[in-house]
C-alpha positions in Angstrom: 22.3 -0.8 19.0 25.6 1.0 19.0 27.4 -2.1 17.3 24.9 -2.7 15.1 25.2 -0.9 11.4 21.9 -0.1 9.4 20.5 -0.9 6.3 18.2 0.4 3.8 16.2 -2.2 2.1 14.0 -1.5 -0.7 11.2 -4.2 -1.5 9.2 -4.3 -4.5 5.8 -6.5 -4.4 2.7 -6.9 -6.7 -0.8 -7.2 -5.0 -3.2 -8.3 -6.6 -6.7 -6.2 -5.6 -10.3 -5.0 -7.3 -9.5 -1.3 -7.0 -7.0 1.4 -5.9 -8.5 1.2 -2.2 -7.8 -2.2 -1.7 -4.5 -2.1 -3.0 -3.4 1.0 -0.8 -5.3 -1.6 2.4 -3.0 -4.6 1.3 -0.1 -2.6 1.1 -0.4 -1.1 4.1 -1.0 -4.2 5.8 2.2 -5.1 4.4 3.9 -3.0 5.5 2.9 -3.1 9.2 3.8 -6.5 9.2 7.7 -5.5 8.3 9.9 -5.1 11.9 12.0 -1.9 11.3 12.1 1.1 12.3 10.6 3.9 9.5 8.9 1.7 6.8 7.2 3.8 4.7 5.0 3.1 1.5 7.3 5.6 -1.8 4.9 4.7 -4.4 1.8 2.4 -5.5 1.4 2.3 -9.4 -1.1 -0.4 -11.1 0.9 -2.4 -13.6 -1.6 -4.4 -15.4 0.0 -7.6 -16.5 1.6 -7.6 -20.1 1.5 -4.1 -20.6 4.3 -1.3 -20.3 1.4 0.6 -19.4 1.4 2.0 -15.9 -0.5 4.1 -13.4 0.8 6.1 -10.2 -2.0 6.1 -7.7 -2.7 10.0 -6.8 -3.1 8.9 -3.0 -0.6 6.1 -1.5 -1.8 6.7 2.6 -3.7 4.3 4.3 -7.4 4.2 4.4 -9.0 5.4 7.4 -12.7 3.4 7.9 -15.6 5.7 8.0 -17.2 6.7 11.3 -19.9 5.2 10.2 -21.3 3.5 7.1 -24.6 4.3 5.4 -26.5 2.4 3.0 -25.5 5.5 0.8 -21.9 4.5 1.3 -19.9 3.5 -1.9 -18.8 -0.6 -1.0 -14.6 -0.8 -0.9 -15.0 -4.0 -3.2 
């Protein structure tokens, strides 16, 4: 690694999902598949398509699965 020089790369994606939950799954899938070193997620924001309208999602970490699901359980699609 010592002759090797490093690079930051910043990628910017759309994913297309049903809700804010499934987007934050997607893009952490995403990003697991990447081979480096510290990926890291910056910012999720919903851009819906022909609008200069967007919105910053309050919570960009990945979603942990429940313990376990009850019927009471709201569905993540």
């Amino acid at each position: 690694m010592r002759n090797k020089k490093r690079y930051a790369v910043v990628i910017d994606t759309y994913v297309y999902a049903d809700n804010d939950y499934m987007a934050r799954k997607m893009a952490h899938n995403i990003k697991r598949t990447i081979n480096g070193d510290h990926t890291r997620i910056i910012e999720i924001n919903e851009c819906p398509f022909a609008s200069i309208e967007t919105r910053a999602l309050d919570d960009i970490g990945e979603p942990t699965p429940t313990s376990k699901w009850t019927n009471n359980d709201p569905l993540p699609f």
